[in-house]
C-alpha positions as CSV (number, residue, x, y, z in Angstrom):
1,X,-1.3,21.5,-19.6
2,X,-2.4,17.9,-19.3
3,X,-0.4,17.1,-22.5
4,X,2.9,15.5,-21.0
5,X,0.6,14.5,-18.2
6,X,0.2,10.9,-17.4
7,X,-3.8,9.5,-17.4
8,X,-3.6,7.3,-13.8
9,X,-7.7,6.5,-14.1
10,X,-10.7,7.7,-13.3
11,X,-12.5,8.5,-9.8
12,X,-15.3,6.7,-8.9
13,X,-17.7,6.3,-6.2
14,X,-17.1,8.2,-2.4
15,X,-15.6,5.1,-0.1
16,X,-16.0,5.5,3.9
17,X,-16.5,9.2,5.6
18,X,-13.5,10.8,5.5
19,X,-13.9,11.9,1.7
20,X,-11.9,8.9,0.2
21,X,-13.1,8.2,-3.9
22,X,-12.0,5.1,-5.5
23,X,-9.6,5.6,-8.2
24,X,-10.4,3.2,-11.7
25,X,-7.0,2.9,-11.9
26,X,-4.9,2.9,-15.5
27,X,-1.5,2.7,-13.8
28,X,-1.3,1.3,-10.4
29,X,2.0,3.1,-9.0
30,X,0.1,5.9,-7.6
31,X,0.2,4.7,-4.1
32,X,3.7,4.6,-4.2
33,X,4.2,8.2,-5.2
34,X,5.6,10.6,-3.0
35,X,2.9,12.7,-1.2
36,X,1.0,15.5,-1.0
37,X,1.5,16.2,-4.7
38,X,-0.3,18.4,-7.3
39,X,-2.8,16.4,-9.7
40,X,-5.2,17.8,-12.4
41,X,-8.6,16.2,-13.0
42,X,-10.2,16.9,-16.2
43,X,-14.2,16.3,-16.5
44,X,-16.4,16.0,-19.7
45,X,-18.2,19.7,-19.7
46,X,-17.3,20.8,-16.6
47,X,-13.9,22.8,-16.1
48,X,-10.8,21.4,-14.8
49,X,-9.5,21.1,-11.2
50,X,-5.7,21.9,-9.8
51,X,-6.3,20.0,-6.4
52,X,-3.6,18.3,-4.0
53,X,-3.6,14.5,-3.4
54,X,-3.0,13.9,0.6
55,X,-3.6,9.9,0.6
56,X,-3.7,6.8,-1.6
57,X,-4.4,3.7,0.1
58,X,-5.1,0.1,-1.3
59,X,-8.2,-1.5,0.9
60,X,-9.1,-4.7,-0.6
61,X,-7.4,-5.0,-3.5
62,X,-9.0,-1.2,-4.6
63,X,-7.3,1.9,-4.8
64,X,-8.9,5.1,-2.5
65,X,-7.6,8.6,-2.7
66,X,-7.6,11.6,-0.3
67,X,-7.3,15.1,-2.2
68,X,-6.8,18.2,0.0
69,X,-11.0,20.6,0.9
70,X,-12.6,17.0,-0.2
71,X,-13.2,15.8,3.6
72,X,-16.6,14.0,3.2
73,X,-18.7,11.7,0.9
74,X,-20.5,14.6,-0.4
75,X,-17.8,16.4,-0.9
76,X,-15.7,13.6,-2.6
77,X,-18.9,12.9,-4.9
78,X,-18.4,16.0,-6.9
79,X,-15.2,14.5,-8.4
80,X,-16.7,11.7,-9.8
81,X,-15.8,10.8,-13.2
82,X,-12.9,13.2,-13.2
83,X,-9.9,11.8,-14.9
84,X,-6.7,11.9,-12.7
85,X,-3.5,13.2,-14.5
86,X,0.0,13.1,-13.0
87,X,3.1,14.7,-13.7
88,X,5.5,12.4,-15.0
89,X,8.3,14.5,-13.0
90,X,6.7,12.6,-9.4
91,X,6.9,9.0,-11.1
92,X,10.9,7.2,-9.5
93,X,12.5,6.5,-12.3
94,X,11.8,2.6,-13.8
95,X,14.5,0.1,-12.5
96,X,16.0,-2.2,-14.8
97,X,14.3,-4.7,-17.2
98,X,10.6,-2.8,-15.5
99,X,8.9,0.2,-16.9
100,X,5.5,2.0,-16.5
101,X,2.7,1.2,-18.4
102,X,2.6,4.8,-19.9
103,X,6.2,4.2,-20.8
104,X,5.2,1.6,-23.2
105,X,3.2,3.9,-25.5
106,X,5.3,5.3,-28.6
107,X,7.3,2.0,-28.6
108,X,7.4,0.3,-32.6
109,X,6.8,-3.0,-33.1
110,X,9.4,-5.8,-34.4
111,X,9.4,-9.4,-34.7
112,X,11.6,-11.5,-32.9
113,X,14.2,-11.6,-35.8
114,X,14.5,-7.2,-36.0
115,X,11.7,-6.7,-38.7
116,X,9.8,-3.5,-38.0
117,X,6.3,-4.6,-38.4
118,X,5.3,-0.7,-39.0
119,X,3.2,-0.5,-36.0
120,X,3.0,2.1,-33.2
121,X,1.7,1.2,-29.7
122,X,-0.4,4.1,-29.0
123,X,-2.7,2.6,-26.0
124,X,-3.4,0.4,-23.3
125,X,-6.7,-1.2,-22.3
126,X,-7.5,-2.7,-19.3
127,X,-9.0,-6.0,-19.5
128,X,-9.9,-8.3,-16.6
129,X,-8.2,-10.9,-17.2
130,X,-4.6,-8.9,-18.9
131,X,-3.9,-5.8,-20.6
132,X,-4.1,-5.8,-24.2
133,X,-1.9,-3.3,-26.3
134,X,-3.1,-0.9,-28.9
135,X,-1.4,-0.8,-31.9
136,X,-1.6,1.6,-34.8
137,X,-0.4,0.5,-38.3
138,X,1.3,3.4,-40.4
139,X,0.5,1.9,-43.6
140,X,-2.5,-0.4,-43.2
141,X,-6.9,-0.6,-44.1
142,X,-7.3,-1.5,-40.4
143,X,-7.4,0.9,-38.1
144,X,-5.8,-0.7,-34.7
145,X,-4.5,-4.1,-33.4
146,X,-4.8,-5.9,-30.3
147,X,-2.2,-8.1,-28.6
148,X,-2.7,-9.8,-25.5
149,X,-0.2,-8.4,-23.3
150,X,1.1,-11.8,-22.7
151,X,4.8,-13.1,-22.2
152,X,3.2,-15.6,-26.0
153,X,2.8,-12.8,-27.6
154,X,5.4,-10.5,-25.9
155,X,9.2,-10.9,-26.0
156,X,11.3,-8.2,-25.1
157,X,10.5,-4.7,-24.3
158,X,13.7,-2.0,-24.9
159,X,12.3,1.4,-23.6
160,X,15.9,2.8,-24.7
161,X,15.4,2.2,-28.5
162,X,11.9,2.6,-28.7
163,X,10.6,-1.0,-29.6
164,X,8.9,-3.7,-28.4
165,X,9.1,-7.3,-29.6
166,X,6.1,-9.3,-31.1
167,X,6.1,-13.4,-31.2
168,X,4.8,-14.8,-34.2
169,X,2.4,-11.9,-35.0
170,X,1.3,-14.2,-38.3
171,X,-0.3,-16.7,-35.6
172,X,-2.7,-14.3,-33.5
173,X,-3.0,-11.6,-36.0
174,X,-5.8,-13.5,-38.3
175,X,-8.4,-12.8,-36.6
């Protein structure tokens, strides 16, 4: 199942004529990922695909992916819109002081002095100019905030105890 299975993006549009599709990437580690390995796509009202990714390659700044029986444009057009999901098992694990963006959801949010603020980072949206984070509040009328994911709003991030620290959430969370 796709449950412990990490989103990487979406496929786009066919690139070139060998059956590379460009990946709208949510996590951009999967050209480094040891290959061939097994991926699952999942489409809206269509069922889901088992298939083997052969290639990722970065060609102008985009990712493009290769999966096994997809050798043409027409071919690679039928995955279109599938959402890519990876097994957690084929990410290396994070060196020290980095981390994966999908290792970042789950993580509570603090202040800088320890003060759990009673929020859960629960996603992470792509934006073009930095990633903002997704916060849940267990006890709260709103129903999400958003924080720059910026080193002045950002401290510290400790994947070992679950938390991530906030600066000065009183500033930037008026709005």
């Amino acid at each position: 199942m796709t449950n412990d299975w990490i989103l990487v993006g979406k496929l786009g549009k066919p690139f070139g004529l060998k059956g590379l599709v460009r990946l709208v990437a949510q996590d951009s580690s999967v050209p480094s990922l040891q290959l061939p390995l097994s991926v699952k796509l999942k489409f809206r009202g269509k069922p889901d695909l088992d298939l083997v990714l052969l290639e990722a390659k970065i060609h102008s700044g985009k990712i493009h992916l290769l999966f096994q029986g997809y050798s043409s444009p027409e071919d690679a057009a039928k995955l279109t819109g599938g959402d890519v999901f990876v097994d957690p098992s084929h990410f290396p694990p994070s060196k020290e002081g980095e981390f994966y963006l999908f290792e970042l959801k789950g993580l509570q949010g603090i202040r800088e002095n320890g003060e759990d603020l009673g929020w859960t980072l629960v996603d992470i949206m792509e934006n073009p100019a930095h990633p903002i984070l997704v916060f849940q509040p267990q006890e709260s009328d709103r129903e999400e905030i958003l924080v720059p994911f910026l080193e002045i709003y950002v401290g510290e991030i400790r994947l070992s105890d679950k938390r991530i620290v906030l600066r000065n959430p009183e500033v930037w969370n008026e709005v």
